[in-house]
N, C-alpha and C positions, 0 to 999 in steps of 0.2 A: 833487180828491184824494178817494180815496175813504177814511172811515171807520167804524171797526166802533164800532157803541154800547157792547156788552159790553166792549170793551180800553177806552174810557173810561171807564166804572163802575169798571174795575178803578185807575185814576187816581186818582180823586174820593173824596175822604171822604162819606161819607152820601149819599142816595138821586138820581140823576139825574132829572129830571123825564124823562115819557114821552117815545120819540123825537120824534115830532111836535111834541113841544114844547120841544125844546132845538132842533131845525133851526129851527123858530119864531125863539128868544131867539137862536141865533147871528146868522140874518138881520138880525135889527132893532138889532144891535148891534155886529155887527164881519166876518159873511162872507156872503156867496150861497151857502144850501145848495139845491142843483139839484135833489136828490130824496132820499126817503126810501125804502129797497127793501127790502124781509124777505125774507133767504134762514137758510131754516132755522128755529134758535131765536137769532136776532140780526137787528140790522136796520144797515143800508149807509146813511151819508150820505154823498154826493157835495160836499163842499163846494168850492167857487169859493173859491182863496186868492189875494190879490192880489198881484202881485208885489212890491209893500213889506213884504208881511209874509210872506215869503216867508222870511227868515232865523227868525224866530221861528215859525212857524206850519205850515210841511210837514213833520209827525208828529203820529204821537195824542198825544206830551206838550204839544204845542205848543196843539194844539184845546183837549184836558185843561184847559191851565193858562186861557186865552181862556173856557170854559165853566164852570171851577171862579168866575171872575170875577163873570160874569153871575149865576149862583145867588147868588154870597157864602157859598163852602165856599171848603175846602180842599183842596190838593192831597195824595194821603200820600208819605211818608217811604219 
């Protein structure tokens, strides 16, 4: 699945770590991010969602809330 870093920023209360390093923290913590790719002024992560998490997890709110975890933010309103 691919995802936009910017549409999760817009997600997340307070500052997302660099991409590199949230596909870092998703990896070691709950998905396969296959690559990181900057097109433009935003960058693509390719995440691997497994099919269990598959009801919770295929959309940016779904990563959002999985990523807002790992940091210990929150998600907005």
């Amino acid at each position: 699945m691919k995802v936009s870093y910017n549409w999760l920023q817009e997600y997340i209360s307070g500052k997302l770590p660099k991409p590199e390093r949230i596909a870092e923290l998703l990896t070691m913590h709950s998905f396969e991010v296959e690559s990181v790719e900057k097109i433009g002024n935003d960058f693509i992560l390719d995440v691997k969602v497994l099919p269990n998490r598959a009801h919770d997890c295929l959309s940016h709110i779904g990563i959002a809330r999985e990523a807002a975890a790992i940091i210990e933010s929150r998600i907005k309103n």
